[in-house]
ROTOR-638097 format. One record per residue (C-alpha): x, y, z; residue number from 1. Coordinates in steps of 0.05 Angstrom, whole numbers, plus 5000, padded with zeros to 4 digits. Layout:
<pts>
+------+------+------+------+
!    x !    y !    z ! roza !
+------+------+------+------+
!    X !    Y !    Z !  NUM !
...
+------+------+------+------+
</pts>
This chain:
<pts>
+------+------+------+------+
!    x !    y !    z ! roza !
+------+------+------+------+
! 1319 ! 1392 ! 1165 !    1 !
! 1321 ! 1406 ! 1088 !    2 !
! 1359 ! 1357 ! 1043 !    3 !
! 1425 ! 1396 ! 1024 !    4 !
! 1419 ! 1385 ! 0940 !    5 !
! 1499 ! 1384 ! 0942 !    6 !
! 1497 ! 1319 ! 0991 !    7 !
! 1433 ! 1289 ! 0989 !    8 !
! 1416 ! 1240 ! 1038 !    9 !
! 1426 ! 1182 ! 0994 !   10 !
! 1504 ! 1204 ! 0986 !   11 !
! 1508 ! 1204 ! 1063 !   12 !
! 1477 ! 1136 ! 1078 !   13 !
! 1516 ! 1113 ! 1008 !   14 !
! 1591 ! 1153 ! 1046 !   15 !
! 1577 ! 1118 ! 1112 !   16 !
! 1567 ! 1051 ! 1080 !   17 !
! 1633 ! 1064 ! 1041 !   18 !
! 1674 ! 1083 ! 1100 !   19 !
! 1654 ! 1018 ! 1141 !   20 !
! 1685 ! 0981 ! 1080 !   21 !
! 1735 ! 1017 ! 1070 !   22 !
! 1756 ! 1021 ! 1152 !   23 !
! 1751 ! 0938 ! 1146 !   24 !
! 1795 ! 0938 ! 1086 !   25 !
! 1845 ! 0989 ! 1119 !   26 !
! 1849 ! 0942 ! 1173 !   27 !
! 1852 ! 0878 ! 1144 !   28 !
! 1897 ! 0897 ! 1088 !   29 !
! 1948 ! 0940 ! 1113 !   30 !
! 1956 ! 0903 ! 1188 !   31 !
! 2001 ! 0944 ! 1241 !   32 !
! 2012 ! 1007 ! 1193 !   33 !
! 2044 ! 1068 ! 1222 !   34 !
! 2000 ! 1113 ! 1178 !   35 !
! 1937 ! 1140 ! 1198 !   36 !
! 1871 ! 1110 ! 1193 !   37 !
! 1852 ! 1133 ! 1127 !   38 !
! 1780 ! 1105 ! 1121 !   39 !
! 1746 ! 1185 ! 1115 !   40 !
! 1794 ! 1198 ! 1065 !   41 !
! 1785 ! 1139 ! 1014 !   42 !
! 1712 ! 1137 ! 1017 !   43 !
! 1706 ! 1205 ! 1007 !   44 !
! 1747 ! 1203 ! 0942 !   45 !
! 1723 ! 1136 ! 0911 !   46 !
! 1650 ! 1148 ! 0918 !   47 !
! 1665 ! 1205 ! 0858 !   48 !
! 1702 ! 1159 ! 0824 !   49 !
! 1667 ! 1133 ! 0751 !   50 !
! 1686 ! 1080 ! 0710 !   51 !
! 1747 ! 1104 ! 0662 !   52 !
! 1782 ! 1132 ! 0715 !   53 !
! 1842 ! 1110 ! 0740 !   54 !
! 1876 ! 1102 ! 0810 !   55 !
! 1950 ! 1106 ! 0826 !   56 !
! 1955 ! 1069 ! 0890 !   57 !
! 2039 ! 1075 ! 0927 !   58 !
! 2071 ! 1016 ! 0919 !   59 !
! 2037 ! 0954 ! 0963 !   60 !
! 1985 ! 0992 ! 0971 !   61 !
! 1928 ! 0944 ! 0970 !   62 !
! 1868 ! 0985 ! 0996 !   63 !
! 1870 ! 1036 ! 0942 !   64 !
! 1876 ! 0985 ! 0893 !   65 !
! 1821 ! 0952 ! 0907 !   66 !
! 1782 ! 1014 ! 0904 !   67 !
! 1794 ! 1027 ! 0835 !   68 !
! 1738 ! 1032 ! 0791 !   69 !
! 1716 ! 0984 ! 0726 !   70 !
! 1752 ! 1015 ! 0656 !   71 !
! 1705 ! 1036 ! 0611 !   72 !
! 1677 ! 0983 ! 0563 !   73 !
! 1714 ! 1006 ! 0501 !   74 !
! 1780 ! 1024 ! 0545 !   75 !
! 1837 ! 0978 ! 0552 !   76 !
! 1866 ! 1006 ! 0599 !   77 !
! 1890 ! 0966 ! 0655 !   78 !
! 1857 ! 0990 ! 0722 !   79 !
! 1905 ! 0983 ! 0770 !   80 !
! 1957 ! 1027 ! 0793 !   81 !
! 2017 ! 0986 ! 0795 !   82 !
! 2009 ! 0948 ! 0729 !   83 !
! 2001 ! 1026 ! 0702 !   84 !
! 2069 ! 1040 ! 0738 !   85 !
! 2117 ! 0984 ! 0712 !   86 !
! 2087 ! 1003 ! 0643 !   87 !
! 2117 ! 1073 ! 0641 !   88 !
! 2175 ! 1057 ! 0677 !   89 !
! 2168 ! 1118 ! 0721 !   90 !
! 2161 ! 1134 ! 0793 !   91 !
! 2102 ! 1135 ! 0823 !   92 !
! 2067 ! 1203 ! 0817 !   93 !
! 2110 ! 1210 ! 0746 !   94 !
! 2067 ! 1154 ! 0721 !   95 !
! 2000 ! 1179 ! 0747 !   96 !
! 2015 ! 1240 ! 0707 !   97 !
! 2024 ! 1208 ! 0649 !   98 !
! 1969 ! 1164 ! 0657 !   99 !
! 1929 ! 1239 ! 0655 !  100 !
! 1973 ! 1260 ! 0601 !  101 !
! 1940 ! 1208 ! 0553 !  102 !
! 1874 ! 1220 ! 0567 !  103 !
! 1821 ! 1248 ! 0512 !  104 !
! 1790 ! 1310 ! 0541 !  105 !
! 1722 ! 1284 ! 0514 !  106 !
! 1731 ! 1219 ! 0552 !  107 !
! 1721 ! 1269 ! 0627 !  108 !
! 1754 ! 1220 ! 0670 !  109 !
! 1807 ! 1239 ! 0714 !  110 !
! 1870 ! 1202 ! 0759 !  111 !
! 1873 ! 1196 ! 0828 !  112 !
! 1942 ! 1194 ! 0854 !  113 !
! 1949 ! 1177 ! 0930 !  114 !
! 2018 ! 1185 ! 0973 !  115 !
! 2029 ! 1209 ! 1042 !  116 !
! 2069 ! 1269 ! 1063 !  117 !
! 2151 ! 1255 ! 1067 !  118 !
! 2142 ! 1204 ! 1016 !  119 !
! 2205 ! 1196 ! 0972 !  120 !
! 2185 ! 1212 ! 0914 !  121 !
! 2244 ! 1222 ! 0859 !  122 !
! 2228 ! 1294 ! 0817 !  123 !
! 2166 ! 1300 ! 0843 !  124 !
! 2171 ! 1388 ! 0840 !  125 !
! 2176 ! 1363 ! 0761 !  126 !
! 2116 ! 1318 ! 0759 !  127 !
! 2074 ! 1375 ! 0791 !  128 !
! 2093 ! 1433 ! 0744 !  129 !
! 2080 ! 1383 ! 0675 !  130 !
! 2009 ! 1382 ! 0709 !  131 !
! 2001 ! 1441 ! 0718 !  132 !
! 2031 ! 1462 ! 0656 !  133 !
! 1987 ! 1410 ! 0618 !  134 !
! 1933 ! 1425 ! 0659 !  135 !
! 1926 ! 1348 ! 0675 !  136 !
! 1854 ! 1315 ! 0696 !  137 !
! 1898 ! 1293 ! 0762 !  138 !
! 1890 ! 1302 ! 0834 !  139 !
! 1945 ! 1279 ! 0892 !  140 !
! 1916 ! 1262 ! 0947 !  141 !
! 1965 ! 1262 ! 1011 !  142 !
! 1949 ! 1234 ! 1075 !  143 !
! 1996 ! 1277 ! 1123 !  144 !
! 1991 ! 1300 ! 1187 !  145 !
! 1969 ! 1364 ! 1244 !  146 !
! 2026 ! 1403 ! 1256 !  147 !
! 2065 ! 1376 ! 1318 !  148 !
! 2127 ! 1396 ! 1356 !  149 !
! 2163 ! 1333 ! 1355 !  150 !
! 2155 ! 1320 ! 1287 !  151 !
! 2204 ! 1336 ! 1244 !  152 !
! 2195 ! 1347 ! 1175 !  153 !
! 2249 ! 1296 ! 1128 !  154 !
! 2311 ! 1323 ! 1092 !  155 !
! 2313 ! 1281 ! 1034 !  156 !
! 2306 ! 1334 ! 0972 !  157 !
! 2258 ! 1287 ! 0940 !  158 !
! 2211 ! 1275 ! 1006 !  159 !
! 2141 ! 1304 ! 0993 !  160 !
! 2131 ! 1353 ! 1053 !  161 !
! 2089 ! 1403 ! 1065 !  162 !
! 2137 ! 1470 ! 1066 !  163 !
! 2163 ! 1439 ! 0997 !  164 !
! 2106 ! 1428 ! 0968 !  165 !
! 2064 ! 1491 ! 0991 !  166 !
! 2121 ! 1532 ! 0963 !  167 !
! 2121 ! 1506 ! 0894 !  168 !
! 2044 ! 1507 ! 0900 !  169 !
! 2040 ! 1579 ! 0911 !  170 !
! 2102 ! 1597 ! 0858 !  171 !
! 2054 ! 1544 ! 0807 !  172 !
! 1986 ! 1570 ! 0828 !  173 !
! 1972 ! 1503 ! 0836 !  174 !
! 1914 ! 1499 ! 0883 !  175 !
! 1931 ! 1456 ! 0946 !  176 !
! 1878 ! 1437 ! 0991 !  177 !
! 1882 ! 1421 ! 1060 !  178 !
! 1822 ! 1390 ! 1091 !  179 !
! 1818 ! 1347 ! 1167 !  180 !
! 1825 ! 1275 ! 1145 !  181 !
! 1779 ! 1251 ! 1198 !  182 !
! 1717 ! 1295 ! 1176 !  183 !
! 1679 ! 1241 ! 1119 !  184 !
! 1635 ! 1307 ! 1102 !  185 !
! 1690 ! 1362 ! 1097 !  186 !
! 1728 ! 1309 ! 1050 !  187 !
! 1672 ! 1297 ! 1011 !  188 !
! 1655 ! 1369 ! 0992 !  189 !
! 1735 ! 1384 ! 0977 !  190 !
! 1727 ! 1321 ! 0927 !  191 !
! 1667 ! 1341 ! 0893 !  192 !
! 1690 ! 1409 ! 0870 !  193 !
! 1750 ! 1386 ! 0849 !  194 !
! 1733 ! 1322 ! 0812 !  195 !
! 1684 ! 1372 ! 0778 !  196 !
! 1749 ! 1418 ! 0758 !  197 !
! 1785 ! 1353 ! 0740 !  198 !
! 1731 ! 1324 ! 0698 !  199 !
! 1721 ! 1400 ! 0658 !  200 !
! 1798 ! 1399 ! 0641 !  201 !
! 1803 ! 1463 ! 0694 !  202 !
! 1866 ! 1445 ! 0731 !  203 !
! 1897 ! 1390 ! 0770 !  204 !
! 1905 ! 1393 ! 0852 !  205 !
! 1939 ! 1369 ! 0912 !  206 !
! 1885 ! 1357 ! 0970 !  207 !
! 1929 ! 1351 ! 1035 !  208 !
! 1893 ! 1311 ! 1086 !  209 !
! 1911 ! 1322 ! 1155 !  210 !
! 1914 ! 1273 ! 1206 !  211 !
! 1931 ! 1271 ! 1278 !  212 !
! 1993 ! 1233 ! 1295 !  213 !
! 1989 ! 1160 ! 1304 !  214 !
! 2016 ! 1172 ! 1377 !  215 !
! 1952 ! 1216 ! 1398 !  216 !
! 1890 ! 1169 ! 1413 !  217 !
! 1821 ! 1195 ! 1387 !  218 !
! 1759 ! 1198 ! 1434 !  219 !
! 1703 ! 1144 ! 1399 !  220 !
! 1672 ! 1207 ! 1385 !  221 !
! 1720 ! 1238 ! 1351 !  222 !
! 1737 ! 1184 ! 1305 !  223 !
! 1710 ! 1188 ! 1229 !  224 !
! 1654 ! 1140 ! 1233 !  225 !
! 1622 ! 1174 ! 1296 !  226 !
! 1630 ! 1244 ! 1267 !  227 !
! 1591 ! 1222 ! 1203 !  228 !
! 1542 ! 1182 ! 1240 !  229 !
! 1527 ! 1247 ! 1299 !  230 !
! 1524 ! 1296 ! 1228 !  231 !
! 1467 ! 1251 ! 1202 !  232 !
! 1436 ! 1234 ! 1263 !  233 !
! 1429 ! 1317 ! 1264 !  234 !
! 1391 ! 1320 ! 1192 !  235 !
! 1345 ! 1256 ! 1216 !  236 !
! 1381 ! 1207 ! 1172 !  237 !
! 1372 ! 1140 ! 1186 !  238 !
! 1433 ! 1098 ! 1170 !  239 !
+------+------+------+------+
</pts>
C-alpha cells in the first residue's frame, strides 16, 4: 500500500513506540485511577510537540508532566505545568492561557492544556472566550467520555461538561473537536491540523476525547494498542 505523505510510516512505528511508553507511564504513575486509559490520547499529542512549547498538566498529574518537551535554548521558561501554575497564581486552564498569552508569534510554539470533562474548573467560560478573543496558540485537550444513560452530567457551574462547553463553543465559534480517544490514528490526524492552526496564530481549540466508561471492559482488540498495531499491520508496517 502507498505511504500516506500525511502519516508516513516512520510517524506510525515512531506513535506506536510512544503509546507503549506512554500506556507504562499511565500505569505506573497514576495507579488505580478512575479515568480512562489515556495512552492514544497522550501519544498522539506529544509526538507534535517541539521544544518551546509548553504543557499544562491538572494538578498531580504526573504523566503529562513528564511528557513535556525541552524549552528552547534561549527560553527560560520553566517546562512544567505546575511550576507555570503557582507562578500566575491562577487556576489551571487560566494559567495555560496566559502561558499562550505571552508568547511571541514568531517564536510558533503553542500550549497544551489537558483536563477531563466535569473538571472543576473556576471561570473557565472566561478563560475560553480571552482565547478566543486573543486568538491564543492553545489547545484543551479533554479526556471525557461516550454518551451513557447512567451518567449524569455534574451541576457545579464551574464543572467542564460537554452541554456547557459545546454551547459556549458554538456562541464563540470556537472549534471543538471530538475525536474517539481509543483510535491512536484518528487522534493523531485531529492533532496535526490543529497544532498546524496553533503554530500559524489561526485560533485556539478544545479537542474532546471520548472514552468509554471505565465500567465497560474493551475486547484486546479493541483496545488502543491493537487498533494501531491491526491499522499498520494493513499498510505492511513492521513495528
Amino acid at each position: 500500500m502507498a505511504e500516506n505523505p500525511l502519516l508516513p510510516h516512520r510517524k506510525l512505528t515512531e506513535l506506536h513506540a510512544l503509546i507503549l511508553r506512554c500506556r507504562a507511564l499511565d500505569r505506573a504513575l497514576r495507579g488505580k485511577s478512575k479515568l480512562p486509559a489515556r495512552e492514544a490520547l497522550l501519544a498522539a499529542s506529544s509526538i507534535h510537540l517541539h521544544p518551546g512549547d509548553l504543557v499544562f498538566a491538572e494538578p498531580n498529574d504526573a504523566v503529562v508532566a513528564s511528557l513535556a518537551p525541552p524549552p528552547r535554548k534561549s527560553a527560560r521558561r520553566p517546562k512544567s505545568a505546575p511550576v507555570e501554575s503557582a507562578a500566575f497564581n491562577l487556576p489551571h486552564l487560566a494559567a495555560a492561557a496566559a502561558a499562550a498569552h505571552s508568547f511571541n508569534a514568531k517564536s510558533k510554539n503553542f500550549v497544551l492544556a489537558y483536563t477531563h470533562e466535569n473538571a472543576i474548573e473556576p471561570k473557565w467560560s472566561a478563560t475560553l472566550r480571552f482565547a478566543q478573543v486573543n486568538k491564543l496558540p492553545l489547545l484543551f485537550v479533554v479526556a471525557g467520555v461516550h454518551p451513557h444513560p447512567k451518567l449524569r452530567a455534574a451541576k457545579n457551574k464551574d464543572a467542564f461538561t460537554w452541554d456547557a462547553v459545546g454551547r459556549l463553543c458554538q456562541k464563540l465559534r470556537l472549534p471543538l473537536l471530538p475525536v474517539d480517544g481509543e483510535d491512536a490514528v484518528a487522534l493523531y490526524r485531529v492533532f496535526q491540523e490543529s497544532t498546524l492552526h496553533a503554530r500559524a496564530g489561526a485560533a485556539p481549540a478544545v479537542i474532546w476525547a471520548m472514552f468509554h466508561p471505565t465500567s465497560v471492559a474493551l475486547k484486546r482488540s479493541q483496545t488502543p494498542v491493537a487498533r494501531l498495531e491491526a491499522y499498520c499491520r494493513a499498510r505492511g508496517i513492521k513495528l
